[in-house]
PyMOL Python script that loads the backbone (N, CA, C, O; Angstrom):
from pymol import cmd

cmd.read_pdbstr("""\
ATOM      1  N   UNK A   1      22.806 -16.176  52.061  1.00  0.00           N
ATOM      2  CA  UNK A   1      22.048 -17.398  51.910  1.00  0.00           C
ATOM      3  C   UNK A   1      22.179 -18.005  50.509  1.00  0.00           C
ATOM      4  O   UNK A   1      22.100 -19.233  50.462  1.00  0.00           O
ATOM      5  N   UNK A   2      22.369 -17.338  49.353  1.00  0.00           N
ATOM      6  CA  UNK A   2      22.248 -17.677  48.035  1.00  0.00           C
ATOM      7  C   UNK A   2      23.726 -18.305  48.152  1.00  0.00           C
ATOM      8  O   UNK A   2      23.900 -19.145  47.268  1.00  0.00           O
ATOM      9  N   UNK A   3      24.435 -18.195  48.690  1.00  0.00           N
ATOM     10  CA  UNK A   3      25.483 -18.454  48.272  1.00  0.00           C
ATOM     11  C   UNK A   3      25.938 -20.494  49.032  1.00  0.00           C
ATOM     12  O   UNK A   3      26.645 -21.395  48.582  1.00  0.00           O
ATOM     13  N   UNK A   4      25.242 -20.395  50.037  1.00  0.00           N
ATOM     14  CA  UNK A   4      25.218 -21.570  50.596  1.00  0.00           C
ATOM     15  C   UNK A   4      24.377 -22.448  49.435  1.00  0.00           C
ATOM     16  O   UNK A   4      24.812 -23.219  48.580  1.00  0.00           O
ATOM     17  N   UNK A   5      22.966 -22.018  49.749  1.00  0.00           N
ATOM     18  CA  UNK A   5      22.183 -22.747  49.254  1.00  0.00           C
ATOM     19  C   UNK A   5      21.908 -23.214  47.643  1.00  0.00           C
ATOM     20  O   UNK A   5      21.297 -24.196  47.221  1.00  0.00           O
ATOM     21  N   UNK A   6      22.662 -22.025  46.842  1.00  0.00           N
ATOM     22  CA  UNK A   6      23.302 -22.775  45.595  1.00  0.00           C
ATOM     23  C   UNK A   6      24.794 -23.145  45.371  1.00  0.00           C
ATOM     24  O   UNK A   6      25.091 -23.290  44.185  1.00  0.00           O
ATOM     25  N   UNK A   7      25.495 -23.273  46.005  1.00  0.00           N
ATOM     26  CA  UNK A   7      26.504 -23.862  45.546  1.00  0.00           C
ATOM     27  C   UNK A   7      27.284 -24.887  45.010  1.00  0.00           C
ATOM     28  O   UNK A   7      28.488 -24.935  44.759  1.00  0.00           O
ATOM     29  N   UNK A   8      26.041 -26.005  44.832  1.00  0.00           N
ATOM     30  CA  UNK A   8      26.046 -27.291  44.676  1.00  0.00           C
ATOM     31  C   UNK A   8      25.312 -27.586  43.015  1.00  0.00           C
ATOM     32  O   UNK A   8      25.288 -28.626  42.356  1.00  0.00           O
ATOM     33  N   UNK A   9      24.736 -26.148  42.690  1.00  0.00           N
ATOM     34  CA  UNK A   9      24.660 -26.108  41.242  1.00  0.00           C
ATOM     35  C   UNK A   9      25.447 -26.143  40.413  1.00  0.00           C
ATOM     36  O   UNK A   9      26.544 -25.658  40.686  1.00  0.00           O
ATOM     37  N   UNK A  10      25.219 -26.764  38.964  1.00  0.00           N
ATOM     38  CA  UNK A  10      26.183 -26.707  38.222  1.00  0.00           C
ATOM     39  C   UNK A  10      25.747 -26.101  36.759  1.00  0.00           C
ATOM     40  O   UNK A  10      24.596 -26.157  36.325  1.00  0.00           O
ATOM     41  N   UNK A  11      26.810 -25.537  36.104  1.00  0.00           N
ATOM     42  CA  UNK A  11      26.626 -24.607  34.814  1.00  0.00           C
ATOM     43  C   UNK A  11      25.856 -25.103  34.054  1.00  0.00           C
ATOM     44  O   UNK A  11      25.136 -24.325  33.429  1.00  0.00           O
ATOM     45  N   UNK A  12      25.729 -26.369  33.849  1.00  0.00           N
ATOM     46  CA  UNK A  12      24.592 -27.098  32.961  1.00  0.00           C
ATOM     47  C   UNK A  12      23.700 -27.142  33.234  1.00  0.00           C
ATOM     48  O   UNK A  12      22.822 -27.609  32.510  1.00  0.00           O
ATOM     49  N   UNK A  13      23.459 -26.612  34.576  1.00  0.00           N
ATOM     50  CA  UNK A  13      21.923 -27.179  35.526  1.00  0.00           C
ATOM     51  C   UNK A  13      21.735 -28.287  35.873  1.00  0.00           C
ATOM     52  O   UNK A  13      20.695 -28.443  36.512  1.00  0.00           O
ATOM     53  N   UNK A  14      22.469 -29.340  35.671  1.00  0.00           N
ATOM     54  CA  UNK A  14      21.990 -30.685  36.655  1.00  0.00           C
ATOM     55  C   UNK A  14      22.715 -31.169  37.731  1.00  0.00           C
ATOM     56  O   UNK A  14      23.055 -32.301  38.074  1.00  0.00           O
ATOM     57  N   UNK A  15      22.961 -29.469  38.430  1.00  0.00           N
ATOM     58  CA  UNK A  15      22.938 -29.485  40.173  1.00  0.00           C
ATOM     59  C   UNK A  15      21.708 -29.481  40.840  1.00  0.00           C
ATOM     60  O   UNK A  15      20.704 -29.682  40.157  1.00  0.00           O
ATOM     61  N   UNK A  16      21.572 -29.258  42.253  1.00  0.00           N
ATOM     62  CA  UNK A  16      20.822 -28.547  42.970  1.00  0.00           C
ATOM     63  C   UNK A  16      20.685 -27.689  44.060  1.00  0.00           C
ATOM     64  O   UNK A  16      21.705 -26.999  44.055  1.00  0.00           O
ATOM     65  N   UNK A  17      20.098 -27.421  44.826  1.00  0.00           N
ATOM     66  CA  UNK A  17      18.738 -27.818  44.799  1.00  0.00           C
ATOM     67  C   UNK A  17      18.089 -27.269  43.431  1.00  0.00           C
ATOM     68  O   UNK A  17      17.267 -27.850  42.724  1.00  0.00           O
ATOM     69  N   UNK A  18      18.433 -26.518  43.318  1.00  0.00           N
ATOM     70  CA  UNK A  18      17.464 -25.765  42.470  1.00  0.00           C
ATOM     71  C   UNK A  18      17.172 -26.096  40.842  1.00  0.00           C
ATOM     72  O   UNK A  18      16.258 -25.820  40.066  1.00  0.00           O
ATOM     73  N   UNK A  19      18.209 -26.701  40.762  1.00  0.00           N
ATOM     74  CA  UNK A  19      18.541 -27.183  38.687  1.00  0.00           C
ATOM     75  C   UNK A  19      18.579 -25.740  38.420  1.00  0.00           C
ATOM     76  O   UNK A  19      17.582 -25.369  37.800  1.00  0.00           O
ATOM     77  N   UNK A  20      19.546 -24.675  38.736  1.00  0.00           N
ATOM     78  CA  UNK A  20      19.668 -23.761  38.109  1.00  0.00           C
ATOM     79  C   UNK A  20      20.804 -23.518  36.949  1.00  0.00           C
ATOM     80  O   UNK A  20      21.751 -24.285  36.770  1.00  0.00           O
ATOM     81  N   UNK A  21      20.605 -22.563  36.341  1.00  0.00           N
ATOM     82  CA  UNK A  21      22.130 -23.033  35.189  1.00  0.00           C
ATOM     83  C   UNK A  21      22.968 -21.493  34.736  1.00  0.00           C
ATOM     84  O   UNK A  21      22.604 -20.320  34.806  1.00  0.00           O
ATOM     85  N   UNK A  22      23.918 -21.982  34.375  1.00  0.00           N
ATOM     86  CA  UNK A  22      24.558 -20.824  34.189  1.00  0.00           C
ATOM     87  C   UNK A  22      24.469 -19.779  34.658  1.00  0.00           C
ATOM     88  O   UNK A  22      24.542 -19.891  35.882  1.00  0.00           O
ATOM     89  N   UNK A  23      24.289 -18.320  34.210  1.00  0.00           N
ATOM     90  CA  UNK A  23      23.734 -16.894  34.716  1.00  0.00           C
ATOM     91  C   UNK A  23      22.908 -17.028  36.043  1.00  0.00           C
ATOM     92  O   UNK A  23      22.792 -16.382  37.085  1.00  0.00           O
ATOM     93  N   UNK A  24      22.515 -17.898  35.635  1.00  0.00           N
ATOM     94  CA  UNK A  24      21.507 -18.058  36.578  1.00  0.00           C
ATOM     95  C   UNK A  24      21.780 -18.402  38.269  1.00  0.00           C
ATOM     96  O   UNK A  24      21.072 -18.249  39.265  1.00  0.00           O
ATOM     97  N   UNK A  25      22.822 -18.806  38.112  1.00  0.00           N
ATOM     98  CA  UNK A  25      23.568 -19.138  39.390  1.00  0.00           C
ATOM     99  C   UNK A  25      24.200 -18.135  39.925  1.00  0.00           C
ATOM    100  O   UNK A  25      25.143 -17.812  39.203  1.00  0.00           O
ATOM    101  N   UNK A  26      24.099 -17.383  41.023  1.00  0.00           N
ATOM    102  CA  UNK A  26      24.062 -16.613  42.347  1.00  0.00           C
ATOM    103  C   UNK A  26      25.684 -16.426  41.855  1.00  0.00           C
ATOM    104  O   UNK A  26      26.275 -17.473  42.119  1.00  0.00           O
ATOM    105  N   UNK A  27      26.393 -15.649  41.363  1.00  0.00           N
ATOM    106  CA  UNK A  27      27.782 -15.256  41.025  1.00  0.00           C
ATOM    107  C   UNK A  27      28.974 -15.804  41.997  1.00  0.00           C
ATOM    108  O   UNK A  27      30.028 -16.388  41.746  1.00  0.00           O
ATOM    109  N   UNK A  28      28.402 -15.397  43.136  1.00  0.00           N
ATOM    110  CA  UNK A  28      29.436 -15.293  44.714  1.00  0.00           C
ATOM    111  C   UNK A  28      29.178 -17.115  44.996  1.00  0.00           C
ATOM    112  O   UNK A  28      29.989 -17.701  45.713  1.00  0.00           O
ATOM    113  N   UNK A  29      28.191 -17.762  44.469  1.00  0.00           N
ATOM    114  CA  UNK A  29      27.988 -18.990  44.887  1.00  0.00           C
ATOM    115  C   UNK A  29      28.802 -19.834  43.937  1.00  0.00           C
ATOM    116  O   UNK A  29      29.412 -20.809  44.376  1.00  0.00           O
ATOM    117  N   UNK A  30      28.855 -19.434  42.349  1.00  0.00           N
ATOM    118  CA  UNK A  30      29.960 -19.655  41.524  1.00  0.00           C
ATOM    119  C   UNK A  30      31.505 -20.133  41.874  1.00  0.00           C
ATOM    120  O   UNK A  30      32.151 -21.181  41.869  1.00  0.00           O
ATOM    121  N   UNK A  31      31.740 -18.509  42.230  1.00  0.00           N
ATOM    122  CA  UNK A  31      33.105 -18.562  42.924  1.00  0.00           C
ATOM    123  C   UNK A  31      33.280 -19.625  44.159  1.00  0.00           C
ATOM    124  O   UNK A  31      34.040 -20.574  43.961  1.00  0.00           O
ATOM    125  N   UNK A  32      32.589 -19.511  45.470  1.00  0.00           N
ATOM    126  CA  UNK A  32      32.361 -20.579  46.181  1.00  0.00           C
ATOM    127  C   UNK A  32      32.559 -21.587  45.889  1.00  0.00           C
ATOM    128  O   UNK A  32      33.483 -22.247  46.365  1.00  0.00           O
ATOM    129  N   UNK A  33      31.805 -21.978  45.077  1.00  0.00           N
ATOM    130  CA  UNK A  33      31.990 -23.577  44.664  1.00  0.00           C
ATOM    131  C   UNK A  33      33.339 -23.998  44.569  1.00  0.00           C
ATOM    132  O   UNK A  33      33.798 -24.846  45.335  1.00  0.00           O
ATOM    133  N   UNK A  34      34.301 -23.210  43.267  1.00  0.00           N
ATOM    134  CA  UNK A  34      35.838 -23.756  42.848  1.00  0.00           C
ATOM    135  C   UNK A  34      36.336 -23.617  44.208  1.00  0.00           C
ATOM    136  O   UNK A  34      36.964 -24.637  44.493  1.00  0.00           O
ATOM    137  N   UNK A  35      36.319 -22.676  45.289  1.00  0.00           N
ATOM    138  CA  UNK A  35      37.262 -22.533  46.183  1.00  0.00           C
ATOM    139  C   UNK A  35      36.650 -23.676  46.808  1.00  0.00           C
ATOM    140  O   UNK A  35      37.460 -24.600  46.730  1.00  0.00           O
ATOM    141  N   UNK A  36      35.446 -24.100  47.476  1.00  0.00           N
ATOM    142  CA  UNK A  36      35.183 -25.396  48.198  1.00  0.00           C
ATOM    143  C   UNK A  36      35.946 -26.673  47.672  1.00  0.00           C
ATOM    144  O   UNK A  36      36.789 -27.377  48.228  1.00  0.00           O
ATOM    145  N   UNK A  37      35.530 -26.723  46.760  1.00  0.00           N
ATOM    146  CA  UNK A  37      35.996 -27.879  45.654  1.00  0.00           C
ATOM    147  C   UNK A  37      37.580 -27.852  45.694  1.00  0.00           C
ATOM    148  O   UNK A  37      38.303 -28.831  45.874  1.00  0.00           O
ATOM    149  N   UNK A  38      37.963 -26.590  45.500  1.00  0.00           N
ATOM    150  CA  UNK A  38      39.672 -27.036  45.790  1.00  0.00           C
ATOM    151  C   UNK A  38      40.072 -27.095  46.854  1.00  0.00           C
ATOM    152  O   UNK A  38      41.284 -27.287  46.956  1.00  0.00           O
ATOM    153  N   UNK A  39      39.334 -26.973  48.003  1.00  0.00           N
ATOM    154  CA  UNK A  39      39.818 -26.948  49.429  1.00  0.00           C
ATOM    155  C   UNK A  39      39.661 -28.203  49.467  1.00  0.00           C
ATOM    156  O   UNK A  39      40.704 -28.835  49.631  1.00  0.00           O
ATOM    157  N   UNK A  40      38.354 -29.019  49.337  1.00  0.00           N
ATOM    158  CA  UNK A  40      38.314 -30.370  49.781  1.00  0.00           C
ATOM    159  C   UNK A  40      38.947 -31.516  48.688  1.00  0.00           C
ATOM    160  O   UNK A  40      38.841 -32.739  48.779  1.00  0.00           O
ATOM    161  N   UNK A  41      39.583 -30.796  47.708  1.00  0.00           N
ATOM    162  CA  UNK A  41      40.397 -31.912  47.213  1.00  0.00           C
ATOM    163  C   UNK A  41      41.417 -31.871  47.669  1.00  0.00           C
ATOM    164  O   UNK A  41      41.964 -32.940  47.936  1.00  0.00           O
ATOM    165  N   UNK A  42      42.142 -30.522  47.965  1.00  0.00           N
ATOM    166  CA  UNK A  42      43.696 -30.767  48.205  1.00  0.00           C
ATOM    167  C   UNK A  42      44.103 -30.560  49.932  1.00  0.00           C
ATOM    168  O   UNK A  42      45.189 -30.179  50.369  1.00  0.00           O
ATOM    169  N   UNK A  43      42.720 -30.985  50.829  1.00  0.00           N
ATOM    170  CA  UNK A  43      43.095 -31.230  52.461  1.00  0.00           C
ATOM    171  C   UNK A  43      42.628 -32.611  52.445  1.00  0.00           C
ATOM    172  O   UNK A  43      41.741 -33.148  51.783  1.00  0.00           O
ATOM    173  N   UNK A  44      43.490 -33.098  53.393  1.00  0.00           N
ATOM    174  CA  UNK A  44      43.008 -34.986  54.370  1.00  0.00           C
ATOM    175  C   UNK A  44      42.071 -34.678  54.301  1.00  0.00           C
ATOM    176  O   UNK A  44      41.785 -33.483  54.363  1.00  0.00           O
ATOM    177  N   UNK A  45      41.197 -35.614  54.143  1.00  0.00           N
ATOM    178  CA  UNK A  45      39.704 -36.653  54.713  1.00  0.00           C
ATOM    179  C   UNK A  45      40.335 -37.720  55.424  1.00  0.00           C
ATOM    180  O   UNK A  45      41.433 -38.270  55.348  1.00  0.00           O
ATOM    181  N   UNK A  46      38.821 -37.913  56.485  1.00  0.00           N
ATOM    182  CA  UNK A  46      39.010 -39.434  56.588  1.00  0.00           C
ATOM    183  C   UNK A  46      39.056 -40.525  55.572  1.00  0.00           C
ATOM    184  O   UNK A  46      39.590 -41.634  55.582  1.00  0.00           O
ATOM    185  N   UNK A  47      38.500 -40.029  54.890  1.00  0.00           N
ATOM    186  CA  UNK A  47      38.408 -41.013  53.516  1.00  0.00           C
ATOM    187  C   UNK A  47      39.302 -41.053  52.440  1.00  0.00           C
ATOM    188  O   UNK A  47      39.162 -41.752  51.436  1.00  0.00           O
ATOM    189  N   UNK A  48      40.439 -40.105  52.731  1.00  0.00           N
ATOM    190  CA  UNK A  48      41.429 -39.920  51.577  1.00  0.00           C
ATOM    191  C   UNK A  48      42.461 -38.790  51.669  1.00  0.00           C
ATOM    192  O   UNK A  48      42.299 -37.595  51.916  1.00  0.00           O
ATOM    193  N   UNK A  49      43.219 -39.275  51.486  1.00  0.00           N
ATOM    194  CA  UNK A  49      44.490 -38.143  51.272  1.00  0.00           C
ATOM    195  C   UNK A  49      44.354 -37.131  50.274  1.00  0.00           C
ATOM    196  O   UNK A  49      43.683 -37.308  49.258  1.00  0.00           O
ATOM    197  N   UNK A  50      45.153 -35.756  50.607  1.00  0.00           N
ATOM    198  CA  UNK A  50      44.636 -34.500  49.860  1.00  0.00           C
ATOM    199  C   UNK A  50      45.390 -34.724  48.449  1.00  0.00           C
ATOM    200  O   UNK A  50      46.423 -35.387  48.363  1.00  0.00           O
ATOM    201  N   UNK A  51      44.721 -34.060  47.285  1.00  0.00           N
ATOM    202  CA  UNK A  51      45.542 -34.092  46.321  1.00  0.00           C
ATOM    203  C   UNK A  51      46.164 -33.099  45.890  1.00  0.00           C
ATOM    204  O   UNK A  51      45.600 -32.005  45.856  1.00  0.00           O
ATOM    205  N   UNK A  52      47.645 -33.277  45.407  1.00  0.00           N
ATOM    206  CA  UNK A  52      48.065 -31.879  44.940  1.00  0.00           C
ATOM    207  C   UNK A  52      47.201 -30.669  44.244  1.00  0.00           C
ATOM    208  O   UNK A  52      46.073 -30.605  43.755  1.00  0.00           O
ATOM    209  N   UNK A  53      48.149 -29.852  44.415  1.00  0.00           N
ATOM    210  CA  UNK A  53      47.078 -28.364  43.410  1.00  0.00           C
ATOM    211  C   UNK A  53      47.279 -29.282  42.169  1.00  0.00           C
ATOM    212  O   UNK A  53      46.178 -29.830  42.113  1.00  0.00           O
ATOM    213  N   UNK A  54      47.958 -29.746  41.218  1.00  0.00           N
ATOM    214  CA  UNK A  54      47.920 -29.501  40.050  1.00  0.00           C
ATOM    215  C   UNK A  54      46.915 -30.770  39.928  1.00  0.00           C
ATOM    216  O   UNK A  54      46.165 -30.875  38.958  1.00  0.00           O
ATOM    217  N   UNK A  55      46.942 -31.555  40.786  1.00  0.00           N
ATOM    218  CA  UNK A  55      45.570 -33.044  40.415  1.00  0.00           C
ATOM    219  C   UNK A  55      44.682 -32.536  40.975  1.00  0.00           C
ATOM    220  O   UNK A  55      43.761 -33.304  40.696  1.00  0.00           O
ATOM    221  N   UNK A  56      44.110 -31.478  41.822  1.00  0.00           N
ATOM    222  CA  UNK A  56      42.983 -30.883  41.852  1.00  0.00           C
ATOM    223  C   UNK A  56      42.484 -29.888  40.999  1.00  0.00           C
ATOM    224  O   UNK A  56      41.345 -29.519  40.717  1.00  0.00           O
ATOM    225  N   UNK A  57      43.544 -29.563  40.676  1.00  0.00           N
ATOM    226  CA  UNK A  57      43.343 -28.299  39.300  1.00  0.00           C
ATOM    227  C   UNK A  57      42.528 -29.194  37.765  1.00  0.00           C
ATOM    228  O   UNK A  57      41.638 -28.933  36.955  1.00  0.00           O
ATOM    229  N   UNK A  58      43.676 -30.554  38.092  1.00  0.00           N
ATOM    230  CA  UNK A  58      43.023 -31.347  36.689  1.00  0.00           C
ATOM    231  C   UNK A  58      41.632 -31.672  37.028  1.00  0.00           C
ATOM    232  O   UNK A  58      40.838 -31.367  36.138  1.00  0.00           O
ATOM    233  N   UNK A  59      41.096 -32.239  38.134  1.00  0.00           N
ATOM    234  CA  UNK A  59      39.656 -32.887  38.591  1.00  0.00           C
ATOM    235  C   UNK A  59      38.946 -31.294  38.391  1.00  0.00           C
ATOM    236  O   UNK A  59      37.811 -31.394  37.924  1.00  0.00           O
ATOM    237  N   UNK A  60      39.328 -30.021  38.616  1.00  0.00           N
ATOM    238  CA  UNK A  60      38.610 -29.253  38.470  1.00  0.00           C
ATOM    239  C   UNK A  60      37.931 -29.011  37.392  1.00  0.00           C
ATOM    240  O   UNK A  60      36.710 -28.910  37.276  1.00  0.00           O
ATOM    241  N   UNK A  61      39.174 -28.873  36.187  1.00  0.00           N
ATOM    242  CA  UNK A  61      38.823 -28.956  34.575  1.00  0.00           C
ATOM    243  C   UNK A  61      38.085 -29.691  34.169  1.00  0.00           C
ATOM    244  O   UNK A  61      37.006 -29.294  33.729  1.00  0.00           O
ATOM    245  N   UNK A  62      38.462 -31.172  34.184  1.00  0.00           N
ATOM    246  CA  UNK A  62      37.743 -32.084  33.779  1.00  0.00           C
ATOM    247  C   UNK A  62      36.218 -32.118  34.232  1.00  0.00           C
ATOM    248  O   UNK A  62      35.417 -32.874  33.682  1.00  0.00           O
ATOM    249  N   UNK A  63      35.870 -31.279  35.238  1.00  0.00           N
ATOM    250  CA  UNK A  63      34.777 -31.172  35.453  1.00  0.00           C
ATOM    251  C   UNK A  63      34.133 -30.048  34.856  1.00  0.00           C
ATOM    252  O   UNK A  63      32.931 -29.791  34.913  1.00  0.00           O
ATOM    253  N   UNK A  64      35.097 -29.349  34.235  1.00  0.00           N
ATOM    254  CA  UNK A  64      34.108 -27.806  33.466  1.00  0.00           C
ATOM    255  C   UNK A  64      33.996 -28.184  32.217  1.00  0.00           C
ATOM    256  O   UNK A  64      33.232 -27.444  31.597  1.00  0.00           O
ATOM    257  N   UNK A  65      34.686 -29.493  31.256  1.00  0.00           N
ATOM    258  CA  UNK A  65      34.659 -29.589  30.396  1.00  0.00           C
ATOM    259  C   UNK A  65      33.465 -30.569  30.177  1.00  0.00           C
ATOM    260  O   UNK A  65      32.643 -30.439  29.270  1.00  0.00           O
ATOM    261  N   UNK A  66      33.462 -31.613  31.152  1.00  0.00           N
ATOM    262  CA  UNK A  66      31.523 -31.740  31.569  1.00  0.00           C
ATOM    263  C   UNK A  66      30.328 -31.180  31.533  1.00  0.00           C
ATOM    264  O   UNK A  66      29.196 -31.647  31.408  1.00  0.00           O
ATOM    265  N   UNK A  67      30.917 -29.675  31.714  1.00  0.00           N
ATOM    266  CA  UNK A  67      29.584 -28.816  31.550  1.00  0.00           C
ATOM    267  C   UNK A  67      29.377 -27.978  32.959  1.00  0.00           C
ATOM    268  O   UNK A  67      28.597 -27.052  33.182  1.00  0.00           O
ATOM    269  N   UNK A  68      30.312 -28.596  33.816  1.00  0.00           N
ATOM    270  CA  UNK A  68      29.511 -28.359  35.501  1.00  0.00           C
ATOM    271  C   UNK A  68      30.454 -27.060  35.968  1.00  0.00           C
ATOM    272  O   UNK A  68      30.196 -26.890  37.159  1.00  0.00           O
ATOM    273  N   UNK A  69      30.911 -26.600  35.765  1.00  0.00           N
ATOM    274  CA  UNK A  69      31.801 -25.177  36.154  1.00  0.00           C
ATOM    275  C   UNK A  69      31.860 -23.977  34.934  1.00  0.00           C
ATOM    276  O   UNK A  69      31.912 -23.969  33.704  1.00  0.00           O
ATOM    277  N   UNK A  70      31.821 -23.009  35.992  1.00  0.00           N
ATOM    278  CA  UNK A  70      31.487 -21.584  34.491  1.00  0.00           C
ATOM    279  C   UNK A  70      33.262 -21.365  34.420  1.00  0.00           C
ATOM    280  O   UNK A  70      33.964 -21.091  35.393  1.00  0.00           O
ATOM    281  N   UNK A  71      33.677 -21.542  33.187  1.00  0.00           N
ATOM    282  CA  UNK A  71      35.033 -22.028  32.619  1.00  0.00           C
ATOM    283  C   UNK A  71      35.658 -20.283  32.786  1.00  0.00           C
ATOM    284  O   UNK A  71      36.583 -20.048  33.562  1.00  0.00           O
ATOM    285  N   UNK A  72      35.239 -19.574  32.250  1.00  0.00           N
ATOM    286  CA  UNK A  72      35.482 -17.954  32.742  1.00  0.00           C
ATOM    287  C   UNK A  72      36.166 -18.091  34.076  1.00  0.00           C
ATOM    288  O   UNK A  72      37.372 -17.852  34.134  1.00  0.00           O
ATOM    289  N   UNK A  73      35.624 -18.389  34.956  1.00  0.00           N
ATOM    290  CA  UNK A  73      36.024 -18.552  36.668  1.00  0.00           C
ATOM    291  C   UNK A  73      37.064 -19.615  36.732  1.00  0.00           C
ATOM    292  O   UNK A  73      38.188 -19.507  37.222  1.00  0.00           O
ATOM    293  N   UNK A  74      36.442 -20.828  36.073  1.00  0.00           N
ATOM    294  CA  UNK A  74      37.587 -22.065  36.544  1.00  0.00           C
ATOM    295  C   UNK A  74      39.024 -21.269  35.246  1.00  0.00           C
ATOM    296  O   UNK A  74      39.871 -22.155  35.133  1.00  0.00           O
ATOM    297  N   UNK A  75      39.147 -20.908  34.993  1.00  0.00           N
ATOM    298  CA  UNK A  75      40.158 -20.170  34.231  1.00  0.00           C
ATOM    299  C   UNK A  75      41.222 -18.992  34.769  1.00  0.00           C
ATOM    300  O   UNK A  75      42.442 -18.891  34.642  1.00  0.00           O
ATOM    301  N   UNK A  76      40.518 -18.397  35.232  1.00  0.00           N
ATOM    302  CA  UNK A  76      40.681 -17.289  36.352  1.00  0.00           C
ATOM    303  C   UNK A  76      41.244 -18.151  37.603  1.00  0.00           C
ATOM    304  O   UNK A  76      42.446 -18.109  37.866  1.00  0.00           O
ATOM    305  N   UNK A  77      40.440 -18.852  38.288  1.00  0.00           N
ATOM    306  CA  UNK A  77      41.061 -19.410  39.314  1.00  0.00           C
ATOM    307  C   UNK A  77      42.228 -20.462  39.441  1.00  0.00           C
ATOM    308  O   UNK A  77      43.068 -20.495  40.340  1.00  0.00           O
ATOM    309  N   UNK A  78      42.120 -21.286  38.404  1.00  0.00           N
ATOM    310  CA  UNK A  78      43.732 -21.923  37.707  1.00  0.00           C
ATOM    311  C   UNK A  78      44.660 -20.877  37.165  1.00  0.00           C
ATOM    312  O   UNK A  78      45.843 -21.167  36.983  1.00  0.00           O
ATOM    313  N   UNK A  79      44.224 -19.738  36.909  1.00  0.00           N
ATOM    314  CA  UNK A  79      45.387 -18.824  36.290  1.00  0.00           C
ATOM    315  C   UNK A  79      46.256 -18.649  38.093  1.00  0.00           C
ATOM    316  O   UNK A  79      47.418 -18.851  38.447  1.00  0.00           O
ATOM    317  N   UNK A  80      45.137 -18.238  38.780  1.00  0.00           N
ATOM    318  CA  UNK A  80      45.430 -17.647  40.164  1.00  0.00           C
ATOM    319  C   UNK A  80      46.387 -18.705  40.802  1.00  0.00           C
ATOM    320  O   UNK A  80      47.340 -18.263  41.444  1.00  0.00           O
ATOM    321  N   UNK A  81      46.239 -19.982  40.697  1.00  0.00           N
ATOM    322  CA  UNK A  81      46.721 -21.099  41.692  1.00  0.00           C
ATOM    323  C   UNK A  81      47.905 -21.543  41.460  1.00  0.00           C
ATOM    324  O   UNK A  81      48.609 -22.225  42.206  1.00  0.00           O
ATOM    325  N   UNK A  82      48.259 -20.929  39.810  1.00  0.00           N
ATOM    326  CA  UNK A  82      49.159 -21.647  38.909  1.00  0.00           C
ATOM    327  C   UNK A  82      50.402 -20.352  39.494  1.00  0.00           C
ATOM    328  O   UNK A  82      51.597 -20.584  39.678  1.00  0.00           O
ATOM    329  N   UNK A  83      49.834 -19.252  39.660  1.00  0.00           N
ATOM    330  CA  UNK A  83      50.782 -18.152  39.760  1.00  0.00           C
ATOM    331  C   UNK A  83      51.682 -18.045  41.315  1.00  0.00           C
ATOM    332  O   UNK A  83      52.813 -17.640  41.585  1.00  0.00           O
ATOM    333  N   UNK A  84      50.576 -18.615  42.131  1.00  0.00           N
ATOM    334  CA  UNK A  84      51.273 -18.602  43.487  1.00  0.00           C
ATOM    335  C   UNK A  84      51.886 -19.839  43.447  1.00  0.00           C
ATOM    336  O   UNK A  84      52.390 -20.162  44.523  1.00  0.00           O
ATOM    337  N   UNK A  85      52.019 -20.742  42.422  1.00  0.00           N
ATOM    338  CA  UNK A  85      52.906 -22.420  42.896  1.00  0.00           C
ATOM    339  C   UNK A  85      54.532 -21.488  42.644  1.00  0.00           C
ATOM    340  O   UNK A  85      55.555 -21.876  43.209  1.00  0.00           O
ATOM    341  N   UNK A  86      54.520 -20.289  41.750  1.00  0.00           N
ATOM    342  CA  UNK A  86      55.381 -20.326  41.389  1.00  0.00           C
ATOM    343  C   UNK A  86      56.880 -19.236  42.386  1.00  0.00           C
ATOM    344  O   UNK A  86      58.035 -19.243  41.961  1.00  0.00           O
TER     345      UNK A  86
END
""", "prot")
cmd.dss("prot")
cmd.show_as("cartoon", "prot")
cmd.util.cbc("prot")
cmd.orient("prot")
């Protein structure tokens, strides 16, 4: 359940539901998040075509450097994404 129901938090805390922040965020819901987030950038929508790994990788960053992703993980998981392009 923790993992659904926070995953929409962000490292700064001005996710929700909860406004939780950093540590504080459910670990496994952490991880969750980057993998959601890169799934729904780089598959079709109705609303939009998928974007490559490496322009979802950038929208990922640019969002930890915002404050909103624990950079430890988004680091780890761009190390991971970068290794299988190759």
């Amino acid at each position: 359940m923790p993992i659904i129901r926070n995953h929409h938090e962000r490292w700064d805390g001005t996710g929700y539901p909860d406004g939780l922040s950093g540590i504080n965020i459910p670990y496994l819901a952490q991880i969750f998040q980057i993998i959601d987030i890169y799934d729904a950038l780089t598959s079709d929508r109705p609303h939009k075509k998928a974007y490559s790994p490496a322009e979802a990788l950038k929208i990922i960053l640019d969002e930890t450097k915002k404050g909103w992703r624990n950079p430890e993980l988004v680091d780890a998981f761009t190390s991971f994404i970068r290794s299988k392009e190759q």
